[in-house]
PASEBA-1860 file (N, C-alpha, C; in nm, 3 decimals):
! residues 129
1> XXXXXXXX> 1.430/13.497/-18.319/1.535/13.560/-18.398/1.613/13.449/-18.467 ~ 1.623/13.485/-18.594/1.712/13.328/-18.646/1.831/13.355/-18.645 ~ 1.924/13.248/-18.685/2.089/13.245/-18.637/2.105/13.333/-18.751 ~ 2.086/13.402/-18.844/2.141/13.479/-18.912/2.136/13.618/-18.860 ~ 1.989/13.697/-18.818/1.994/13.754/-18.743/2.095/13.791/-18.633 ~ 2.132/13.689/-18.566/2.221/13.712/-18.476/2.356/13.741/-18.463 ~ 2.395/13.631/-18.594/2.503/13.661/-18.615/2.593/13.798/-18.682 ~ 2.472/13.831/-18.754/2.458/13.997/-18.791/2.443/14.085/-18.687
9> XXXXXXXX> 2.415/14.078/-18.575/2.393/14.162/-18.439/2.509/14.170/-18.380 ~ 2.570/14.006/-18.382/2.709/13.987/-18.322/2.851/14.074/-18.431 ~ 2.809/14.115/-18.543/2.939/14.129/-18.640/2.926/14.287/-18.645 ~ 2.739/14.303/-18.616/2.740/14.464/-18.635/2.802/14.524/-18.489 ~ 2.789/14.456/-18.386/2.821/14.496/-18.218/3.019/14.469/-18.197 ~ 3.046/14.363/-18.321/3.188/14.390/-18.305/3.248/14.493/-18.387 ~ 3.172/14.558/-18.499/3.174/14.625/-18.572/3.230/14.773/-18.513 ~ 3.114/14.831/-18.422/3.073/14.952/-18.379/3.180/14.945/-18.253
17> XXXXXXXX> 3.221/14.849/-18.196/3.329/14.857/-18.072/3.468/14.863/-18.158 ~ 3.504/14.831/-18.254/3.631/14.872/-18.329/3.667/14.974/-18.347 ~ 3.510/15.044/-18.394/3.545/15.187/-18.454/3.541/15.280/-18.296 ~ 3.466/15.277/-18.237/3.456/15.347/-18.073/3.606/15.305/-18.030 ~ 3.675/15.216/-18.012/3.775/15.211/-17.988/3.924/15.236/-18.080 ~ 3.892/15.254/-18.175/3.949/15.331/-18.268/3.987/15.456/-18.262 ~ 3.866/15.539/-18.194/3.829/15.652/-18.184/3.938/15.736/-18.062 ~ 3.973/15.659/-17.966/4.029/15.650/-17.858/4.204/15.694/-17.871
25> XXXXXXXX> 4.197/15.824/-17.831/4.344/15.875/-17.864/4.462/15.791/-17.784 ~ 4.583/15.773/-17.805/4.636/15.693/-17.771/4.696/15.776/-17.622 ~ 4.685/15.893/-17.594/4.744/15.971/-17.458/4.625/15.975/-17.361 ~ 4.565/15.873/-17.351/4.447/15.878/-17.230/4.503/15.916/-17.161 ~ 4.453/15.975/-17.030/4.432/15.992/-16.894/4.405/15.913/-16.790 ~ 4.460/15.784/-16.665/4.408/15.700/-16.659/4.218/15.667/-16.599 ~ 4.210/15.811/-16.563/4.083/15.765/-16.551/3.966/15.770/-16.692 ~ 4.017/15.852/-16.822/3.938/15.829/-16.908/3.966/15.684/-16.967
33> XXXXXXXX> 4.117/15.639/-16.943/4.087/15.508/-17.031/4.045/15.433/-16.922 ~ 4.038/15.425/-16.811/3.925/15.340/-16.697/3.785/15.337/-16.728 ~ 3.762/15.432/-16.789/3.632/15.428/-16.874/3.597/15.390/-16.953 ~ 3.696/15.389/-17.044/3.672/15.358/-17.173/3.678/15.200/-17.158 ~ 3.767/15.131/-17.083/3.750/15.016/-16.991/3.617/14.899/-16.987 ~ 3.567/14.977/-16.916/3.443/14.968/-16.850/3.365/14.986/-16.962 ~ 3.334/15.088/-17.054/3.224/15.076/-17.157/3.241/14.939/-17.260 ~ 3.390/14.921/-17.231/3.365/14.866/-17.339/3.348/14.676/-17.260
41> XXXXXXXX> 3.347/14.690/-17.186/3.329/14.549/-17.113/3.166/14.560/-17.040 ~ 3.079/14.655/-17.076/2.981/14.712/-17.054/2.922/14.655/-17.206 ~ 2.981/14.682/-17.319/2.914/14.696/-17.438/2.922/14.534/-17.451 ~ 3.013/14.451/-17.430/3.061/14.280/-17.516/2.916/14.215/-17.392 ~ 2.943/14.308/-17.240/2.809/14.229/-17.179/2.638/14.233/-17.233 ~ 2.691/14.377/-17.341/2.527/14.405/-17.389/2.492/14.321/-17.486 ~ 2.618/14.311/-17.570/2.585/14.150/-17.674/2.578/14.048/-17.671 ~ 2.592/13.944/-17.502/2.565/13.860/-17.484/2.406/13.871/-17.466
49> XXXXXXXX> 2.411/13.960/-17.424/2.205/13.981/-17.293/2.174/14.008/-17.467 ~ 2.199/14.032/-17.558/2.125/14.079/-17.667/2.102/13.902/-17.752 ~ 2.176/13.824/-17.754/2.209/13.700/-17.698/2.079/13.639/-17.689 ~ 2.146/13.636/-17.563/2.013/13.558/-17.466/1.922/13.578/-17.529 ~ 1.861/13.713/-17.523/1.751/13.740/-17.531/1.649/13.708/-17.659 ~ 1.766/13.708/-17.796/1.733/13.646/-17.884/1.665/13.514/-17.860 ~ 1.758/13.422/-17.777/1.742/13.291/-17.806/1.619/13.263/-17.719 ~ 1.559/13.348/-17.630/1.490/13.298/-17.545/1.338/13.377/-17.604
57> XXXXXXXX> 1.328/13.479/-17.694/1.258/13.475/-17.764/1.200/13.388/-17.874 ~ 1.303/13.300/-17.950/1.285/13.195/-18.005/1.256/13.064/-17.978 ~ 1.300/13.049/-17.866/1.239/12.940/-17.752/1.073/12.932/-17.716 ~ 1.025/13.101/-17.691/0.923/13.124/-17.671/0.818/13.109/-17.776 ~ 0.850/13.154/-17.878/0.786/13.181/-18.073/0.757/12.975/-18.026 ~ 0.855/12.906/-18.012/0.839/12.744/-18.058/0.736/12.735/-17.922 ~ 0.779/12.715/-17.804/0.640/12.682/-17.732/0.516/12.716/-17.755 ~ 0.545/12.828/-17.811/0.361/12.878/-17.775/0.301/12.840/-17.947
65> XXXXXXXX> 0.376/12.744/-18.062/0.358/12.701/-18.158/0.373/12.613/-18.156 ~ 0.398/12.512/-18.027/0.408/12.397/-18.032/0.264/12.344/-18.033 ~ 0.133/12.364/-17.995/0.012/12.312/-18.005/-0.001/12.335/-18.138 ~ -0.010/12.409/-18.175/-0.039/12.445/-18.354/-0.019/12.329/-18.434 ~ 0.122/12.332/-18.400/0.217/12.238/-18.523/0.159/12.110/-18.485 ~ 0.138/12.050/-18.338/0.098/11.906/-18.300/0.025/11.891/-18.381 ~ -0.116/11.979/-18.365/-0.262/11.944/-18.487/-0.211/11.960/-18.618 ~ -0.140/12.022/-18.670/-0.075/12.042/-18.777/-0.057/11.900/-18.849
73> XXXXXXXX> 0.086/11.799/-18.791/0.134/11.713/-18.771/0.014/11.577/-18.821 ~ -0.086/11.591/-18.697/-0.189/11.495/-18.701/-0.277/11.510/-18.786 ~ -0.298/11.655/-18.863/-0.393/11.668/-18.956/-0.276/11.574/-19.086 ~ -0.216/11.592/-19.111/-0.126/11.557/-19.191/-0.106/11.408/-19.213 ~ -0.085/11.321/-19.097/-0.088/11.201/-19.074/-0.238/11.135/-19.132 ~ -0.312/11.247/-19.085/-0.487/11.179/-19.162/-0.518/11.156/-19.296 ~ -0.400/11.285/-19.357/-0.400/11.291/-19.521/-0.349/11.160/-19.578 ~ -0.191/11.116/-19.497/-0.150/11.057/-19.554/-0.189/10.930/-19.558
81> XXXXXXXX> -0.259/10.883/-19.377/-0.317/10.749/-19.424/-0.483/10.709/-19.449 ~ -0.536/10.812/-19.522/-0.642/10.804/-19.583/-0.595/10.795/-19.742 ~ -0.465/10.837/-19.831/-0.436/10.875/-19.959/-0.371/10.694/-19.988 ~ -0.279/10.631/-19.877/-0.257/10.502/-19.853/-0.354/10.446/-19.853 ~ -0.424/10.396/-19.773/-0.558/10.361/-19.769/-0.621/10.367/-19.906 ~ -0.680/10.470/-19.962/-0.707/10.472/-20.091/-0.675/10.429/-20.203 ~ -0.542/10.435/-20.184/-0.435/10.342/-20.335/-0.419/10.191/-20.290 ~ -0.433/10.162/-20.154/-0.425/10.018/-20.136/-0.587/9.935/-20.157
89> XXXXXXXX> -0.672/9.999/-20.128/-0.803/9.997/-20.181/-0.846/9.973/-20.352 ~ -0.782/10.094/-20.451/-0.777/10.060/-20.572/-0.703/9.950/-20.643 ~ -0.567/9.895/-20.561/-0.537/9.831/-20.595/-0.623/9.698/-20.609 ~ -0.646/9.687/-20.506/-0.739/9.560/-20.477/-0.665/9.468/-20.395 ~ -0.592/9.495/-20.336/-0.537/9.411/-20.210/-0.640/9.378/-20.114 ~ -0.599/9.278/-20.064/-0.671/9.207/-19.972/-0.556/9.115/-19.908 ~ -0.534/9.072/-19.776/-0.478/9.008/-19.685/-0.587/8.904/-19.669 ~ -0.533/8.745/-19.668/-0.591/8.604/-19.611/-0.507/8.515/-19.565
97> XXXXXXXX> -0.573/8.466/-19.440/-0.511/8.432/-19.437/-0.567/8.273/-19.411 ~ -0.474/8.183/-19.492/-0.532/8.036/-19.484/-0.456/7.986/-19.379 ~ -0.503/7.903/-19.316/-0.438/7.828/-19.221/-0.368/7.693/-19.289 ~ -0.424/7.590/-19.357/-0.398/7.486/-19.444/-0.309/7.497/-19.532 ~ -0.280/7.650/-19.596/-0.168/7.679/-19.714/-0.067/7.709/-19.612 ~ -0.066/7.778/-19.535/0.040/7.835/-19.413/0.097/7.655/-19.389 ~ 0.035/7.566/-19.345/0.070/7.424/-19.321/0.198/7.346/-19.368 ~ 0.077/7.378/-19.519/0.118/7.307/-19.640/0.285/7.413/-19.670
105> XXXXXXXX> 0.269/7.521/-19.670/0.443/7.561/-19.672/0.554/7.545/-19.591 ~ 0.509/7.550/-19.434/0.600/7.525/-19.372/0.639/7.383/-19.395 ~ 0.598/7.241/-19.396/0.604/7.152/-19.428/0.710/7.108/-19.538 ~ 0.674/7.224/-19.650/0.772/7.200/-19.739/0.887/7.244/-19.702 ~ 0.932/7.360/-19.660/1.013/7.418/-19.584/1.122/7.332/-19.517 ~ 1.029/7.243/-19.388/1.112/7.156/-19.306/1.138/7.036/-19.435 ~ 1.078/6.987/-19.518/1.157/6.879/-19.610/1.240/6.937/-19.657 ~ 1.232/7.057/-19.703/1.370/7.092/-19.787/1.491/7.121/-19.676
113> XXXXXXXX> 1.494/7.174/-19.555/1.573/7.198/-19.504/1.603/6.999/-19.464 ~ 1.526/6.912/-19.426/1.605/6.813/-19.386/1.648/6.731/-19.478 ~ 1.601/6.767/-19.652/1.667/6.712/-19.724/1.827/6.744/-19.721 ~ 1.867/6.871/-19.727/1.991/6.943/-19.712/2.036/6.925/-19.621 ~ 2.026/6.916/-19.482/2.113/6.857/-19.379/2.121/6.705/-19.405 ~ 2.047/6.615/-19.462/2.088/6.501/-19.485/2.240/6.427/-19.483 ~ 2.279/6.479/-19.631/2.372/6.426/-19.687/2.482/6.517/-19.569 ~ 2.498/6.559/-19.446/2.569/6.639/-19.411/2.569/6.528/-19.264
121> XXXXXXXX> 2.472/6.462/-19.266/2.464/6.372/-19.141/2.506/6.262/-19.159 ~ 2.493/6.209/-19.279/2.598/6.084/-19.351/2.747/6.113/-19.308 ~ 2.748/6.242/-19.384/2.912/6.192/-19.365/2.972/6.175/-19.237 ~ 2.879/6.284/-19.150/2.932/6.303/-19.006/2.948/6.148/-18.940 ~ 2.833/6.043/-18.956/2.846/5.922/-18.937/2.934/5.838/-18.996 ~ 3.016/5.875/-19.113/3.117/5.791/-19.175/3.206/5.804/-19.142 ~ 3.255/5.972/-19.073/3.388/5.983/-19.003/3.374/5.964/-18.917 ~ 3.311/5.908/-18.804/3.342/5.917/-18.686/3.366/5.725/-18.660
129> X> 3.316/5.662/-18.788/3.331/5.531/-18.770/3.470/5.463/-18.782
END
C-alpha cells in the first residue's frame, strides 16, 4: 500500500468518526455514551491494525521482489559494463605500462622537488650561523 494510500485511509477513518460522532445527541444516557466510548476507541484501534497491516503488506510485496530486482540490478550492471567496455575499446585506449619512463619521471620529480628545497636550506644555514 503506498503512503498515499494510507494517508487517505487515515483522513477517510478520521473523516467518518467526526461525522458518527457528530451524530451523537448531546443528552446521552451514561451507558449509551459508554458506548459510544468504546466504539469509538474501538474504531482509532481499527486504523492503526489498518496501519499495520498496510505496512506489512508492503514489506511483504518488497521481500518476495527482492530476488527479482537482485537479477534485475545485475542484468543491468552487464549492460553497463559491456556499453563502457565498448566505447573504451573504440576509443582505442590501451594502458602500458613502462617501467624505464615510470623511472625516468620520478627522477625528475625528486630534482625538481630538491631543486626547490634548495635555496630553503641555504638560508636555514645562514641563520643559524
Amino acid at each position: 500500500m503506498a503512503q498515499s494510500e494510507i494517508e487517505q485511509n487515515v483522513s477517510s477513518a478520521k473523516s467518518t468518526a467526526k461525522k458518527e460522532i457528530d451524530k451523537v445527541p448531546n443528552d446521552l444516557g451514561t451507558e449509551t455514551a459508554a458506548e459510544t466510548v468504546r466504539e469509538t476507541a474501538l474504531a482509532g484501534l481499527g486504523v492503526v491494525g489498518k496501519l499495520v497491516d498496510g505496512i506489512q503488506n508492503r514489506a511483504e510485496d518488497v521481500r518476495n521482489d527482492a530476488s527479482a530486482k537482485w537479477d534485475e540490478f545485475i542484468a543491468r550492471g552487464e549492460q553497463l559494463k559491456d556499453a563502457a567496455n565498448e566505447k573504451a575499446n573504440n576509443a582505442g585506449f590501451s594502458f602500458k605500462y613502462n617501467m624505464k619512463e615510470q623511472r625516468a619521471q620520478f627522477s625528475e620529480l625528486v630534482d625538481a622537488v630538491s631543486a626547490f628545497a634548495k635555496p630553503g636550506k641555504a638560508e636555514l644555514k645562514t641563520s643559524e650561523s
